[in-house]
C-alpha positions as CSV (number, residue, x, y, z in Angstrom):
1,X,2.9,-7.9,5.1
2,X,0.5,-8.3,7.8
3,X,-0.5,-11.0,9.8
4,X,-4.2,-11.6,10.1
5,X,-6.5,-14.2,12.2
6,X,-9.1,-16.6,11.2
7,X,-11.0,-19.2,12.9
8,X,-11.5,-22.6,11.5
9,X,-14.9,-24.2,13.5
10,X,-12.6,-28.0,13.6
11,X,-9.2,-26.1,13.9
12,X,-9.3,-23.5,16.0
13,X,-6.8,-20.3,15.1
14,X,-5.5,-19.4,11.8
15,X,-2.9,-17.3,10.9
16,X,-2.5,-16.2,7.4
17,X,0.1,-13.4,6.2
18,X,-1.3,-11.2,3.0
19,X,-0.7,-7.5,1.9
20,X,-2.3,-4.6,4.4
21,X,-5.9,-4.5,3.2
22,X,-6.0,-7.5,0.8
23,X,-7.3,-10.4,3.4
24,X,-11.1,-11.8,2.8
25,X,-13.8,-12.6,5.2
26,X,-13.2,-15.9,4.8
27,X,-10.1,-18.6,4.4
28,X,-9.9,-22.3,3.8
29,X,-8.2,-23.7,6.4
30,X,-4.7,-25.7,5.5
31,X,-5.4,-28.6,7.7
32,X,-8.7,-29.0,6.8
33,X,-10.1,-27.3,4.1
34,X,-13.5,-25.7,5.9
35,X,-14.3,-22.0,5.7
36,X,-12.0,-20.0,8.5
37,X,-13.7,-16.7,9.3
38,X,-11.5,-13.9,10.2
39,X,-11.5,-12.9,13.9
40,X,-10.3,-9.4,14.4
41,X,-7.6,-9.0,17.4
42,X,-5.5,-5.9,18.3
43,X,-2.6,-5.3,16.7
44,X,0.8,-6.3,17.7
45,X,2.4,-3.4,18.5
46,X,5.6,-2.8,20.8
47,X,6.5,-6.1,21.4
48,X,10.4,-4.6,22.8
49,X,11.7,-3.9,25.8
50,X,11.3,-0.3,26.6
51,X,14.9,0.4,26.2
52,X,15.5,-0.9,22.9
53,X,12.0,1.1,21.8
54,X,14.1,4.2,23.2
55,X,16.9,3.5,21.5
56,X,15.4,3.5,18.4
57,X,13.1,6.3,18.6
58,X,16.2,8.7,19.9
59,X,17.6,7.4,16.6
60,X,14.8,8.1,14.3
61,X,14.4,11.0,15.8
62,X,17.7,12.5,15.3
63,X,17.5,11.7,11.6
64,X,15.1,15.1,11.2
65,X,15.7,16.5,14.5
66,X,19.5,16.1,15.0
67,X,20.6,18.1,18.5
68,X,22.4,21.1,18.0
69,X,25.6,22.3,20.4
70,X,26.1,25.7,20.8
71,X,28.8,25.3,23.0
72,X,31.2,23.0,24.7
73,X,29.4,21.5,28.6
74,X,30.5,23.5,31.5
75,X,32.7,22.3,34.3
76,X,30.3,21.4,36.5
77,X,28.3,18.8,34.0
78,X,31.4,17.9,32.7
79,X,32.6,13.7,34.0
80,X,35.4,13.9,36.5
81,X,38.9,12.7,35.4
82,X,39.7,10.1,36.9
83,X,42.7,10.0,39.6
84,X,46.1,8.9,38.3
85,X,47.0,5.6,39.2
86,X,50.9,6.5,40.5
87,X,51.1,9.6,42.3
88,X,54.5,9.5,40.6
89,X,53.2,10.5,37.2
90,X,50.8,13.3,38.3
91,X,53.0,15.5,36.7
92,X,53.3,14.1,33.1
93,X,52.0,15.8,30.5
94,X,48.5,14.4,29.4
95,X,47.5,13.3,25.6
């Protein structure tokens, strides 16, 4: 569905939500029932923050174009361990 805009001349703006490519030159306004000709605007498009935008288009993305590992990272891009709390139990095996 999308949202299109009509003027009323008494009423000012007019929303009206119909199917993509079934809205008509013309409405009757709900308030007061006078012709409301559509005004065209720009779309409404990206309205998120630009994070959650990125978010989804990494997601959408890796639906056809998943990334592909060939190998494990190396050392150096690898995240450091972090130090043990208790010097004590540096030597413990780890999980």
């Amino acid at each position: 569905m999308a949202l299109y805009a009509y003027r009323c001349g008494q009423d000012g703006p007019v929303d009206v939500r119909r199917p993509i490519g079934t809205a008509p030159a013309t409405v009757a306004c709900p308030t007061c029932g006078d012709e409301a000709e559509r005004v065209f605007t720009a779309p409404m498009l990206g309205f998120a923050d630009r994070t959650r935008v990125a978010a989804i288009d990494r997601a959408e993305a890796s639906r056809t174009e998943p990334t592909v590992v060939s190998a494990p990272p190396s050392r150096a891009t690898r995240a450091p361990r972090p130090a043990p709390l208790d010097p004590r139990t540096a030597g413990l095996p780890r999980p």
